[in-house]
N, C-alpha and C positions, 0 to 999 in steps of 0.2 A: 352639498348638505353633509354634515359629519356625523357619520354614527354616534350611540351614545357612547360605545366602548371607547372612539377615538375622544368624546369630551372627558370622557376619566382619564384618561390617558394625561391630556392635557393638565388635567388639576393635579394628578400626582405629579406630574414633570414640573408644574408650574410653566408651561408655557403656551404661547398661541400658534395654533396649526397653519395662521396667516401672515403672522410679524415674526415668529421666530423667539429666539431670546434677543435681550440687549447686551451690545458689547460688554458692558460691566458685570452684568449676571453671569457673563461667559467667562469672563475673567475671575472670578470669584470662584466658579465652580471647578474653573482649573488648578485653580490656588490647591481647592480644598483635596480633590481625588487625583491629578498629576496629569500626565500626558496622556492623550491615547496609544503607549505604546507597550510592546512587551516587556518585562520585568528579564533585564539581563544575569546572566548567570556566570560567575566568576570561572576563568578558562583557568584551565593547569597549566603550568609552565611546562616548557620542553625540559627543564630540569627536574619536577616530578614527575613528570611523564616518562622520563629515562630511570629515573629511583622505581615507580613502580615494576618497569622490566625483572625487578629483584625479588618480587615476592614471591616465585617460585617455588617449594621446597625443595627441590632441586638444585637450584641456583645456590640457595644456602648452604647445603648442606656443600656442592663445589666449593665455596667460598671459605670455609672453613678447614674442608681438607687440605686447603692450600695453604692457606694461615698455619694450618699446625702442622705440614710437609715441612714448611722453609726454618720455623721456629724448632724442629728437631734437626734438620739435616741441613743448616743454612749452606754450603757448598752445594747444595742440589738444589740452588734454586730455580732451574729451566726448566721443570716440572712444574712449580708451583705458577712460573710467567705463565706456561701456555695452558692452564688452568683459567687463571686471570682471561689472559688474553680472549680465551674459548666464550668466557663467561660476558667480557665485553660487548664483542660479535653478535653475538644473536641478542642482551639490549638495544644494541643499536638498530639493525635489523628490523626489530620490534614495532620502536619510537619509528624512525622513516614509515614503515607499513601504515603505520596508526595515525599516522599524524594529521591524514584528514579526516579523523573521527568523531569530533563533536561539533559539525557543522549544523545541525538541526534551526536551532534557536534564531541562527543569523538567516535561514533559510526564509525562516517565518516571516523575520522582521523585514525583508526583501518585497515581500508578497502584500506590504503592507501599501494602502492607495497611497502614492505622495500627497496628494491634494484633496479637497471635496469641496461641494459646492452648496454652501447652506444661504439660508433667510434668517439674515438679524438686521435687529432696527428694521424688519420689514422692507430691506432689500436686499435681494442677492449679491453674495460672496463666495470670492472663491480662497481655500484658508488653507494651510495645510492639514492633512488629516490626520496629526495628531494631536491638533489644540479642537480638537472634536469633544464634545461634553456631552452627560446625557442633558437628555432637554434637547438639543439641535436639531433644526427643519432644516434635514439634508434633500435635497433634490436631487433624481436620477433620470437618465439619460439612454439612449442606445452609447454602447462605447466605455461606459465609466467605472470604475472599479468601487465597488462599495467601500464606503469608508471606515464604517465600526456598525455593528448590529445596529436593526433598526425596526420599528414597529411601520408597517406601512398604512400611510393613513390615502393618497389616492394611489389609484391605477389607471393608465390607458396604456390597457395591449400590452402591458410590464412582463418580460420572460426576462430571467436571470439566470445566466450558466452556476451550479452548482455541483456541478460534479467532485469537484477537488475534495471539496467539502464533504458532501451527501454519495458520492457514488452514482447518484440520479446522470441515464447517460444521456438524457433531453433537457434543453431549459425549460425552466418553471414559470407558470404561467402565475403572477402574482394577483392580489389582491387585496384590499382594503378594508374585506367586511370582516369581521368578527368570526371565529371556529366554533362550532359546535361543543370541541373539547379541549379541556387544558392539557393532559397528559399525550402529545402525540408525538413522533418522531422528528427529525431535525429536519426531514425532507417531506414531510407534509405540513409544515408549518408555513404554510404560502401567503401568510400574510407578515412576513419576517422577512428582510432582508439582511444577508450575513455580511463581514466583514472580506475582503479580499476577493469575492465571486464577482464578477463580470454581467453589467445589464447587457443582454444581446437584441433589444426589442423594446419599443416603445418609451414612456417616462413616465413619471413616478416620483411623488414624496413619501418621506419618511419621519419619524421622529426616530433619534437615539436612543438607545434602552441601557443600551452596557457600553462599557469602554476599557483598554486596555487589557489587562489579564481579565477581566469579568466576561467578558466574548464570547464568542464559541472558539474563532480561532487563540484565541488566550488561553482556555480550558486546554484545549490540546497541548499549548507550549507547557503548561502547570505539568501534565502529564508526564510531558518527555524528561523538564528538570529532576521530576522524583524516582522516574527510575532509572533502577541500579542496572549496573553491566552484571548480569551473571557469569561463571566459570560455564567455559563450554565443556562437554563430556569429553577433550580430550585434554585438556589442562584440569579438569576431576584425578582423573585417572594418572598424569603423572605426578600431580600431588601426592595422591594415595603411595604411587613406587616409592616418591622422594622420603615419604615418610616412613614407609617398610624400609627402603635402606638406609636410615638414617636409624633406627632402631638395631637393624644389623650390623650396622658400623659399631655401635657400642656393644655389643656382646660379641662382638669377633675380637676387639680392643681387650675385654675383663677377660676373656676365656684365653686366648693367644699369650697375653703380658702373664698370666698365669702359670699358664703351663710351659713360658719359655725359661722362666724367672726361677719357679720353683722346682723346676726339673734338674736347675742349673747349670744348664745347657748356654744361657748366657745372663750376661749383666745385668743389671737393675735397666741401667741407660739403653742399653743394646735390646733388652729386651720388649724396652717400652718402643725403642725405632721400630723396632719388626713390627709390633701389634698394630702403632700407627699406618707404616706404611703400607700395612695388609687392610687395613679400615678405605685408604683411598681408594688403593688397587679395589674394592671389593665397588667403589662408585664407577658407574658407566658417565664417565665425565663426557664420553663422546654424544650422549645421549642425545641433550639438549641441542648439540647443533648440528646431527641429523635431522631433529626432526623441526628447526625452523629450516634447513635447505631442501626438507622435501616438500613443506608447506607453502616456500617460497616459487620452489620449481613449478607445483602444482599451480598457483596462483597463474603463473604464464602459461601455463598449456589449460588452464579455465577462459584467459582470454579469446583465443583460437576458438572456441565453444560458446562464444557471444558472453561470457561471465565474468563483472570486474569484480574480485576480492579485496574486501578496503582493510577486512585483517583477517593476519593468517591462519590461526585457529577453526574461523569459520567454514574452510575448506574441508577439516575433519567432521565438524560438526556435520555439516550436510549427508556424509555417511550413516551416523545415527538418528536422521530424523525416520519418525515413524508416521507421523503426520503434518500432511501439509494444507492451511490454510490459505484457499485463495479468495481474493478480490472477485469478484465477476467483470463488470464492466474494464475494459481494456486489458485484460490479462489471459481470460478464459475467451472473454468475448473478440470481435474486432475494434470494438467501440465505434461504432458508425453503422446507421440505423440503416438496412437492407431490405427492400420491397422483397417478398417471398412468394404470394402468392394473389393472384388478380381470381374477383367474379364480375361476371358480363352474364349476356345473355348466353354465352356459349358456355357456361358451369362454372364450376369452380378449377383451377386450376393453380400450378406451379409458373412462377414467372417464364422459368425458361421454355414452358411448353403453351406459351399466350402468345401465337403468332397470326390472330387471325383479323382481317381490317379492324373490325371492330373491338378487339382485345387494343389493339395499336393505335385506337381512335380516342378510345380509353385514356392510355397511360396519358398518351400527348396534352387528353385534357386536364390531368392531375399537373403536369408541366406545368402547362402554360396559366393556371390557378395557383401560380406562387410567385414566389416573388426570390429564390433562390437561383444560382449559376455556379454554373462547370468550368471554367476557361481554363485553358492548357492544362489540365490536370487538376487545378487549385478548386477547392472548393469553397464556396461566400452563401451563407444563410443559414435559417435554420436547419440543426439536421435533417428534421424531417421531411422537409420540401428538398432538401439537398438528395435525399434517398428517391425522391419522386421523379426529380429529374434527371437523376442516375437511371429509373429504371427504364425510361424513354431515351436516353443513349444510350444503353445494352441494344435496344430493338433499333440502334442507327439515326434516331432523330434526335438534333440539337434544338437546345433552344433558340440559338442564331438561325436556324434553317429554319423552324417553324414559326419565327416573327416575318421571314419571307410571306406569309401566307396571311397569317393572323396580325392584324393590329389593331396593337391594344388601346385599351378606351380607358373609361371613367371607374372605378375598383370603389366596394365597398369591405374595407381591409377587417382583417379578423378580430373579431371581438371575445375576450370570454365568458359574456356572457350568453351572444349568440351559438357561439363556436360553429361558427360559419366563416367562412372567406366569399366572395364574390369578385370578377372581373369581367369587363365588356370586351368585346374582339369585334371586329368588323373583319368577317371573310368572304371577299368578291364583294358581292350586291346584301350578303347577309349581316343583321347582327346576331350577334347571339351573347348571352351572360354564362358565366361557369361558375358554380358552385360545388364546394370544396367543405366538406368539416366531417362529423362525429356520424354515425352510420345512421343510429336513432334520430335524430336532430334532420338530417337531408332526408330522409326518409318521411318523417310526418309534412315536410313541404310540396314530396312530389305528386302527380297525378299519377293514377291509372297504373302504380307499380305493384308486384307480385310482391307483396308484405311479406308471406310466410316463405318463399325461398329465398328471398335476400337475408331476412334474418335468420332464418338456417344455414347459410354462407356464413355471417356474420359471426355465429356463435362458434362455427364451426372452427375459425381463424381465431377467436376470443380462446375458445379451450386452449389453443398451442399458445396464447400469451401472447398473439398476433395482436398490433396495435392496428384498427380497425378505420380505413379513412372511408367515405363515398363522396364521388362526385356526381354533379348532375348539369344539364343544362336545360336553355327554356332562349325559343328565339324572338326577336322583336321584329318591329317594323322599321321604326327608330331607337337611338338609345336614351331612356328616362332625362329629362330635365334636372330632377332633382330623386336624389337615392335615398330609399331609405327602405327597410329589410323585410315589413308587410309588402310593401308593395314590389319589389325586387325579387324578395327571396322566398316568391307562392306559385305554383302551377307550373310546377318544373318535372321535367322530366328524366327518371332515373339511370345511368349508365351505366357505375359500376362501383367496383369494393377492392380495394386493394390491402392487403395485410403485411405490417412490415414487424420487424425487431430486430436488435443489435445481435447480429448471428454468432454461433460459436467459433474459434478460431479452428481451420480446418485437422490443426497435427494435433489440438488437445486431445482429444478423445482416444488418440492409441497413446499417447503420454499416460495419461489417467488410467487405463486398462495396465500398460507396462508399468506404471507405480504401484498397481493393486498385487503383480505379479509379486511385484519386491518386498511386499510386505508392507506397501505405503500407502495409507489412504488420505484422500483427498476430504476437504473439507470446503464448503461455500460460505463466503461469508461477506455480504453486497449492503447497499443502501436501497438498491429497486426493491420494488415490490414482491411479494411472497411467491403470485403468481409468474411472476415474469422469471422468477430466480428458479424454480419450483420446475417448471417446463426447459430450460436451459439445463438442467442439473441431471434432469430425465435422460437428456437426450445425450448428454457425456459423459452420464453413465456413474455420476457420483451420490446421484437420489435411488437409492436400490429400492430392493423387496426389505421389507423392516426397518427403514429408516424415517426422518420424520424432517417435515421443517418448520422452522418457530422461529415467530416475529420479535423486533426489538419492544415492541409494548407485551409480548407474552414473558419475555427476560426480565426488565421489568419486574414483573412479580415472582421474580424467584430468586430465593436468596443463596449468597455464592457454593456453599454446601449442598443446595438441593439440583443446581445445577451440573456441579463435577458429579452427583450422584447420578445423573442420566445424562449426563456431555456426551456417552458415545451411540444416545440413540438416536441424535440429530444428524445432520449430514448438509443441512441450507439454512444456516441464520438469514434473512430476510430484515432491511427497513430496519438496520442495527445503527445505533452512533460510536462513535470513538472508542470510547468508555466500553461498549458490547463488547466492541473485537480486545480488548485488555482482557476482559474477563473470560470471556471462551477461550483465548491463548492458556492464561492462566490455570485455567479450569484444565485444560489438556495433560497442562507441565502438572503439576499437584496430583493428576494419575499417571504420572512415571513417564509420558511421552515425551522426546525429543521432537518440535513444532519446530517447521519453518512457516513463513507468514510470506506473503506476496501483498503486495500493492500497488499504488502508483499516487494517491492523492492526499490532501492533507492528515485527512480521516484517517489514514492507513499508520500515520509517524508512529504513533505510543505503540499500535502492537505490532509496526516493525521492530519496532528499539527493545521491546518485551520479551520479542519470542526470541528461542534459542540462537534462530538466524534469521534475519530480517532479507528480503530478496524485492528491492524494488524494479518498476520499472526506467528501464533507461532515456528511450523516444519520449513516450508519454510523460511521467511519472514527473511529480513537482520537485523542484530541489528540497522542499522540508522531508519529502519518502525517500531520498537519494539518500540524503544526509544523514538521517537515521538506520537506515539500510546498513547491514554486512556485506550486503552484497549485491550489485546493481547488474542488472539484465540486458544490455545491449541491445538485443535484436527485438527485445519487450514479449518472448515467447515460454509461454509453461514449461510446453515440453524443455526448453532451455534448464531447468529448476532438476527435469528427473535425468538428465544426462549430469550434471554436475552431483546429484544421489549418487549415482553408479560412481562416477569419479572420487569423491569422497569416502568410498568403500572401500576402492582400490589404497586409495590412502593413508586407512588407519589400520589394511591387512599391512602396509609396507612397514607401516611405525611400529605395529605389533612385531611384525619378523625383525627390525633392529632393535629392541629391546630383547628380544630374545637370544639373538645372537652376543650382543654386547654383555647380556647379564650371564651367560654361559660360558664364556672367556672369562668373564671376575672371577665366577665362584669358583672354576676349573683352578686359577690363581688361588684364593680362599683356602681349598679344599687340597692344594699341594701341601701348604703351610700345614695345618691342623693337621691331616694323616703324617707329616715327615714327624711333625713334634709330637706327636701320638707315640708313633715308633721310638720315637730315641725317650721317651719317658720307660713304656713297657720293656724295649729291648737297649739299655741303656749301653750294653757293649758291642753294638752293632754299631758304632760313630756314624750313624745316620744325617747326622746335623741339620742343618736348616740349607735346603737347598736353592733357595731366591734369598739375597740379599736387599734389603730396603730399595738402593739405588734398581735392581732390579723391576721390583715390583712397582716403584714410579714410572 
């Protein structure tokens, strides 16, 4: 039966949620809007890519002191080559570092389904997925990668991984009916199927809604094309030098050729050589290629450090950051859902301290009520069943060992609208059923259970953000003929509660502490829920006393000014899309902060490529976060991010001390000239003369 939403549906698309479109209609509307793919963006050649190396002001201003070295003193011209030559070297340098730098786009287009499998003409096809149109009844599967956004018209049992997407570190339990509200987040929108996410459960149709750049994952790639590479704060900085001595170059020129000319002390010709050649001498032509071979150095001792540098710059940059935005899920967290804490009859406790038969009797029944497995290490299921049978092997029992005992029968599989699970075991001479779901839900089914202390367990594990399971069981004589969930899933008997969440990575938390030392604070910024991010944030110490956290529908309503005007009294965005984490970066930079950004999923691309320094994950982390990334994380560890801080530091004290030195050598050179031709003006019979000759001073 079709809701009325999915018959509008229909009538705007023009098509049937039975038949599909017909090949011609499909054909027509491909004509008209193009492929389902992403809009390609014109690459630079390695030969502007090598041209850009020059727009240093530094670089110029070398380039021209050489130019006009060889065109006064053409005999001297092995000053003006190794000028050249210097100036070469570190373009080149440059372009190799950078050259795998705008991989983002092809990262996308990688990620896109090759195939899908729709209903036209009213029978199933499988098409490639980029002759996908809107209007198309795609059909989904366990296993299949969505093809392009889609409106979901049925569901049985439909979860679809969207984390890449969404940051959500569980798959989504889908659905067909109609929302409540139009304005909601990208990861409560469960009856939407996105483009590139993975169904891990159950099958499902859809109709198409958008296609190619109109997408979600399109919006993202629009993103990434429009924004611009900013100058990091250490190429600012020797901008600004190149330009101070490029202004000092000219007034040492007019004041020097002056006072040598009309002192008459020497020639017209002679004296314009000297003014020139004191203009070079006065450039730290060495400048520029210390500071790519310390950038470069650095770059290899960041590796050592679990840190790949894709360009050089962003090594110094990390020195000036003052805030760092992280990811939650896989970065802060483990990403992988961890039983925490069990109630039984014997209280409430921590997993590691539930050693008692009946704690053990517990978990095994959470086990053996899924449908997930452990083998050699690998894990296969849902997370969350995957966490449940994890925490029955901590306590030594496998699921191979415990089918020794229990064999299983006839299952009445999870539904969400039940949110229940059930399965039959016959043990020895008994049967028994186990039920598995939502704490409220198993709870109004069972007998004779103490209401007010499970659900004070309950809340208890809810406040910390604990995701909240109970199982129960109920034994038979025989097992049912025919299943169905009145008559299965009533007069059961309650066992227990187990609480799980994706835990914090164990070294974050003295990272976050030792960044606060440095002057560095931490920033949250997730696709989970407010509360989930809110209690995580707590406990590593990044949600203090006076900070606040606010949801992506509460951003939303506020415009980019009212935001930078209170950005620093947040501390956990929450249930944010793409677009959020652009504008919170944003909002940071616009109050003077240097932002690095962490992430790992597609969501993460635009405010890696945004922020001053983009820091993805290595392990996890999609190729579009890689490719957008400055800089990619090997080991996939935070603390990783504030050890290359300190490094960074060390780096731009190093750069600072050879600008120092080198500029203290010119002037010393500078400052000989002007004091000797000082004297021989004032004390003209003291033959003082000009004590450095041009060749000299080159």
């Amino acid at each position: 039966m079709l809701t009325s939403q999915v018959k509008e549906i229909e009538e705007q698309l023009h098509v049937s949620a039975q038949t599909g479109l017909s090949t011609e209609e499909a054909k027509k509307r491909l004509q008209e809007n193009g492929y389902n793919e992403l809009a390609k963006q014109k690459k630079e050649s390695l030969f502007i890519r090598f041209l850009n190396q020059f727009k240093d002001m530094l670089v110029i201003i070398l380039l021209i002191a050489a130019a006009v070295s060889i065109a006064v003193e053409p005999s001297e011209w092995v000053d003006s080559l190794i000028i050249v030559i210097v100036v070469l070297v570190n373009a080149i340098l440059g372009v190799v570092q950078e050259s795998k730098a705008e991989k983002s786009l092809e990262a996308l287009q990688k990620m896109s389904a090759p195939t899908a499998k729709v209903i036209r003409d009213g029978q199933p096809k499988v098409i490639d997925a980029k002759e996908l149109v809107v209007g198309d009844v795609i059909v989904l599967e366990a296993g299949d990668c969505v093809g392009s956004d889609a409106r979901i018209i049925e569901s049985y049992n439909l979860q679809i991984d969207e984390s890449a997407l969404t940051g959500e570190s569980v798959p989504v339990h889908k659905t067909g009916e109609a929302l409540e509200s139009e304005d909601l987040p990208l990861g409560d929108r469960i009856n939407m199927a996105y483009q590139s996410c993975n169904v891990t459960y159950g099958r499902g149709k859809a109709i198409v809604t958008a296609t190619g750049m109109d997408n979600e994952v399109g919006k993202i790639a629009g993103m990434l094309m429009n924004e611009k590479q900013e100058l990091t704060p250490l190429q600012v900085k020797l901008n600004e030098i190149g330009k101070m001595i490029g202004i000092m170059c000219i007034v040492i020129c007019v004041v020097v050729f002056g006072m040598e000319y009309f002192s008459g002390l020497e020639t017209l010709l002679e004296a314009f050589k000297t003014s020139i050649a004191l203009a070079v001498a006065a450039i730290p032509e060495g400048l520029a290629t210390i500071v790519t071979i310390v950038l470069a150095l650095s770059v290899q001792k960041m590796v050592k450090h679990h840190a790949i540098v894709r360009r050089l710059p962003a090594v110094e940059t990390l020195g000036s950051t003052s805030i760092v935005c992280s990811d939650k899920t896989g970065t802060l967290t483990q990403n992988k859902m961890t039983v925490l804490e069990v109630y039984s009859k014997d209280g409430l406790k921590s997993l590691d301290d539930a050693n008692s038969a009946d704690e053990i009797e517990m978990l095994n029944y959470f086990t053996l009520c899924s449908d997930a497995q452990i083998q050699g290490g690998e894990e296969i299921g849902d997370p969350t069943e995957v966490a449940l049978v994890a925490a029955s092997l901590k306590k030594n029992y496998s699921k191979e060992e415990l089918a020794k005992t229990y064999h299983r029968g006839n299952e009445l599989s999870f539904d969400s609208d039940r949110k229940m699970m059930t399965v039959f075991y016959e043990v020895g001479n008994e049967i028994i059923s186990i039920t598995k779901g939502g704490c409220d839900v198993v709870l109004s089914r069972c007998d004779g259970a103490d209401t007010e202390s499970i659900m004070k367990a309950n809340n208890q594990m809810a406040d910390k953000a604990l995701r909240v399971l109970a199982v129960a069981i109920r034994k038979w004589d025989k097992e049912p003929e025919t299943l169905d969930s009145e008559s299965v899933e009533n007069h059961l008997t309650f066992v227990g509660l187990v609480g799980m969440i994706d835990p914090p990575r164990p070294e974050v938390k003295d990272a976050i502490a030792t960044a606060k030392k440095a002057g560095v604070r931490t920033i949250m910024i997730t696709g989970d829920h407010v509360n989930t991010a809110s209690a995580i944030a707590k406990d590593l110490g990044i949600l203090e006393e006076g900070y606040k956290a606010i949801s992506g529908s509460d951003l939303n309503q506020m415009s980019d000014e009212d935001l930078m005007a209170h950005i620093e009294e947040y501390s956990v965005y929450a249930r944010v899309a793409p677009e959020h984490k652009v504008r919170i970066v944003n909002a940071w930079q616009a109050k003077g902060h240097i932002v690095a950004m962490t992430g790992d999923g597609v969501n993460d691309a635009p405010a890696l490529k945004s922020a001053d320094i983009g820091c993805a994950m290595g392990i996890t982390g999609t190729d579009v976060a890689k490719s957008a990334a400055a800089m990619v994380l090997t080991d996939d560890n935070f603390a990783t991010i504030i050890t290359s801080i300190r490094e960074g530091r060390g780096i731009f004290d190093n750069i600072q001390k050879d600008v120092q030195y080198l500029l203290s050598s010119n002037i010393g050179e500078v400052l000989t000239i002007f004091l000797a031709s000082l004297i021989s003006i004032i004390l003209p019979a003291s033959g003082f003369g000009v004590p450095l000759l041009p060749i000299h001073l080159l």
